[in-house]
C-alpha atoms as one frame of an Amber mdcrd trajectory, in Angstrom:
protein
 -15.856  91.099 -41.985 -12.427  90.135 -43.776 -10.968  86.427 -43.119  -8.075
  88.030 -41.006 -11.011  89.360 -38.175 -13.011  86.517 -38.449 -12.524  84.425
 -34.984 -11.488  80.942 -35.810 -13.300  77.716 -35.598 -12.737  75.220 -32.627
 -11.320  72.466 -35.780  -9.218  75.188 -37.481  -7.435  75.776 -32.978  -7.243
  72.343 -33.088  -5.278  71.934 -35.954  -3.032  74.990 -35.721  -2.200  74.116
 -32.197  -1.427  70.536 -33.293   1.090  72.090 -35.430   2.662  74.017 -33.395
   5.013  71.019 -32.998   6.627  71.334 -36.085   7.479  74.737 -35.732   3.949
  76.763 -36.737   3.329  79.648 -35.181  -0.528  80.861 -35.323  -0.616  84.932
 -36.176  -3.454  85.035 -33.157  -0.433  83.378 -30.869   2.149  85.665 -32.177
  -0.202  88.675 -31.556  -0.814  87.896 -28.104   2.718  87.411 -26.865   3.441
  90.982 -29.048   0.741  92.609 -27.208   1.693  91.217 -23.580   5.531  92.129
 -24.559   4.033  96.019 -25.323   1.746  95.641 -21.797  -1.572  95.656 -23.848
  -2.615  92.366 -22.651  -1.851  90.745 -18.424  -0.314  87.803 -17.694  -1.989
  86.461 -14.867  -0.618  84.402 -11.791  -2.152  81.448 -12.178  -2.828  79.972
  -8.025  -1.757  76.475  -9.290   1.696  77.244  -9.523   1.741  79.058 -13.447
   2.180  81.740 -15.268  -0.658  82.333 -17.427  -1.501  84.316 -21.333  -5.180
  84.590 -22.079  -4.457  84.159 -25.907  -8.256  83.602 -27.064 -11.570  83.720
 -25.605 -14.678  82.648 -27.449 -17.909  80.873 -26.949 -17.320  77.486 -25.889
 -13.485  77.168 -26.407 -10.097  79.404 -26.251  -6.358  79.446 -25.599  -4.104
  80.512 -23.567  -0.596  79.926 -22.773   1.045  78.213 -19.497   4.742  79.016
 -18.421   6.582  77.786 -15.303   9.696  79.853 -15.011  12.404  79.287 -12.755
  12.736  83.189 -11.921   9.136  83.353 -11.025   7.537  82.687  -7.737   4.300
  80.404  -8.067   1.281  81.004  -6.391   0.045  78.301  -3.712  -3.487  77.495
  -3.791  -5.729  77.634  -0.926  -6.805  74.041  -1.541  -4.458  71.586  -3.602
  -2.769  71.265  -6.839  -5.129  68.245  -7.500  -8.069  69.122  -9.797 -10.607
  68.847 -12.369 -11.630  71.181 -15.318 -14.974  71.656 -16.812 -13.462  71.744
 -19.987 -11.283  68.929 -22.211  -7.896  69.887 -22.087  -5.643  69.552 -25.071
  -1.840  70.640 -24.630   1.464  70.454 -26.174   4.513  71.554 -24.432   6.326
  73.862 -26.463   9.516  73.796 -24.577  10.666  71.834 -20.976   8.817  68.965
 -19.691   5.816  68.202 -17.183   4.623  65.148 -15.608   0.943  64.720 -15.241
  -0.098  63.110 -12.578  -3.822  61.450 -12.809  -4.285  60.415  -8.675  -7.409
  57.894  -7.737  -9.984  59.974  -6.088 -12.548  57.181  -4.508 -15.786  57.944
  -2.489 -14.799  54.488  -0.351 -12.332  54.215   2.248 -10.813  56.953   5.003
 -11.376  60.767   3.545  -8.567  62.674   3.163  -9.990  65.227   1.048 -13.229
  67.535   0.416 -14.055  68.525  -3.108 -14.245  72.562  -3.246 -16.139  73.761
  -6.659 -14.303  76.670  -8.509 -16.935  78.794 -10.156 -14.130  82.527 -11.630
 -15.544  85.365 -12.554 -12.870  87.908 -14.233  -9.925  87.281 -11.858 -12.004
  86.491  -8.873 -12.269  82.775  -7.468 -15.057  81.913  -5.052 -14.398  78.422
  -3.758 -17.260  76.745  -2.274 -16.979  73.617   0.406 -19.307  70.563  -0.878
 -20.683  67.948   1.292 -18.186  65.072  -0.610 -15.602  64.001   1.133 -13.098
  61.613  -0.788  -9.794  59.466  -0.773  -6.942  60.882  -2.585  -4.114  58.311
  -3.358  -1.536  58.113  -6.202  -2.645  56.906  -9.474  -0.478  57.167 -12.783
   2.075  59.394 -13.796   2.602  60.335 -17.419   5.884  62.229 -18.825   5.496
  64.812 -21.506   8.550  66.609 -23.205   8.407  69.354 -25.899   6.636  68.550
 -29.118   4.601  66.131 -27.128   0.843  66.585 -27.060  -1.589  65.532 -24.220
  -5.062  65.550 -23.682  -7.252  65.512 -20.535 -10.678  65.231 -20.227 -13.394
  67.343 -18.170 -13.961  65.738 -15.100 -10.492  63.904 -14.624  -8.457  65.141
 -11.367  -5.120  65.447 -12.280  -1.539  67.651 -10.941   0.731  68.871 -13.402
   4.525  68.908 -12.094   7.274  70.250 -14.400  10.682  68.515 -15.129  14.400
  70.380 -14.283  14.992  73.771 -13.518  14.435  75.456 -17.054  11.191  77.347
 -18.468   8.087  75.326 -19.600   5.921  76.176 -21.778   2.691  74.995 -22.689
  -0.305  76.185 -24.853  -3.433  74.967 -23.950  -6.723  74.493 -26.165  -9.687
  74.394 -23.860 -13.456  73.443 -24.942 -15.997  73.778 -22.453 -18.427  71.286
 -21.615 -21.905  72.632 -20.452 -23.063  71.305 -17.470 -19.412  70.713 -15.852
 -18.013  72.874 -12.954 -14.458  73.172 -12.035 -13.114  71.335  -9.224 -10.757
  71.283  -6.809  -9.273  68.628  -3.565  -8.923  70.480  -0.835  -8.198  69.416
   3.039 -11.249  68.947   5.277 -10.864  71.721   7.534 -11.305  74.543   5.600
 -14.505  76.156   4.683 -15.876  78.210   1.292 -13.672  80.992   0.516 -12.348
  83.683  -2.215  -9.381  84.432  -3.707  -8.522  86.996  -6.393  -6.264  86.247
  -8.919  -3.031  88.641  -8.644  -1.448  90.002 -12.157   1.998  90.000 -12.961
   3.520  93.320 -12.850   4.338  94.990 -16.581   7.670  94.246 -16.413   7.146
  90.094 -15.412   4.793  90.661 -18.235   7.153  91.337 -20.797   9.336  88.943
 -19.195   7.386  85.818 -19.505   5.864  86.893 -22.852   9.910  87.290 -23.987
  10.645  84.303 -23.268   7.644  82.605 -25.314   8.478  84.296 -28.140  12.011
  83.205 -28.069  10.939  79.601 -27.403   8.355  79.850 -30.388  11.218  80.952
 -32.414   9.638  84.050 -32.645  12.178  86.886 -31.344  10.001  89.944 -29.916
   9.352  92.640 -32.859   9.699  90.243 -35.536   7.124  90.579 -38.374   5.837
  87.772 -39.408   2.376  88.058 -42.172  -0.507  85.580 -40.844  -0.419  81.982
 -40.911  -2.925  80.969 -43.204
């Protein structure tokens, strides 16, 4: 197996998405918006609200890339916007600006909420009711631009909300935690459910993966040799 096919290392995503700051753009990355420009790779409508890139799937850790564009219609979730990951989350926002909110979800006082658990499978979402019911109320709000980095760990219910009217981007490094299940706040009166995650058509595709390249600095059909 040469060095260019082997899959990288969690430490060697981590750094290369760190770096992606100052203007470093990964060959994998590269790759993936060239293939989703050519239609050899979906961008999925995320049902929080995104557009999303599967960059990289491995065992135990991958990447993929987030955009919220103005010309695209989110999805609505069936639940909330507020929830947890079974995975640390590591981000930088390549272009635009987000705020993350990080709301206090506490087993005392009146519910307002029931926790749903998210367990995917491909592009299908079955969303099962649990017996905890919970207060939502607002916690702290923190304000990322781009070139700014944030980090949030499995098991922490947060909301993402992006800044002004232009594109954001974001590419996320995920590592999964074993044990953890995805979560989600949803309102007490509905019950277990699926939903099945809808792609974008080829042409929204090409559209969204466009416009990462061009905010990467990367114009579509540039050749670039791998970052090494």
């Amino acid at each position: 197996m040469t060095d260019e096919m082997r899959a990288p290392s969690y430490s060697l995503l981590y750094d290369e998405v760190s770096r992606i700051s100052a203007g470093f753009v990964p060959a994998w990355l590269t790759l993936a918006v060239a293939d989703a420009l050519a239609g050899r790779r979906p961008v999925v409508r995320h049902p929080l609200g995104w557009l999303c890139l599967p960059v990289l799937r491995l065992p135990g850790y991958g990447v993929c890339v987030h955009v919220w564009a103005p010309w695209a219609v989110p999805e609505r979730p069936t639940t909330s916007l507020v929830h947890c990951h079974s995975w640390d989350l590591r981000s930088i926002v390549v272009a635009g600006g987000l705020r993350n909110h990080l709301p206090r979800v506490l087993r005392a006082g009146p519910p307002s909420h029931r926790v749903f658990e998210i367990r995917s499978l491909g592009y299908d979402d079955e969303i099962r009711m649990t017996g905890d019911l919970v207060c939502c109320r607002p916690g702290t709000v923190e304000t990322y631009r781009a070139g700014q980095v944030y980090t949030v760990p499995a098991g922490q219910f947060h909301m993402t909300e992006v800044l002004g009217p232009d594109t954001t981007t974001t590419v996320v490094l995920a590592r999964n935690l074993p044990g953890r299940v995805d979560l989600s706040l949803g309102p007490l009166s509905i019950s277990s459910h699926r939903v099945r995650r809808r792609l974008c058509s080829m042409a929204e595709g090409a559209r969204a993966a466009r416009e990462v390249g061009r905010l990467l600095g990367r114009e579509p059909g540039e050749r670039t040799r791998p970052d090494r």
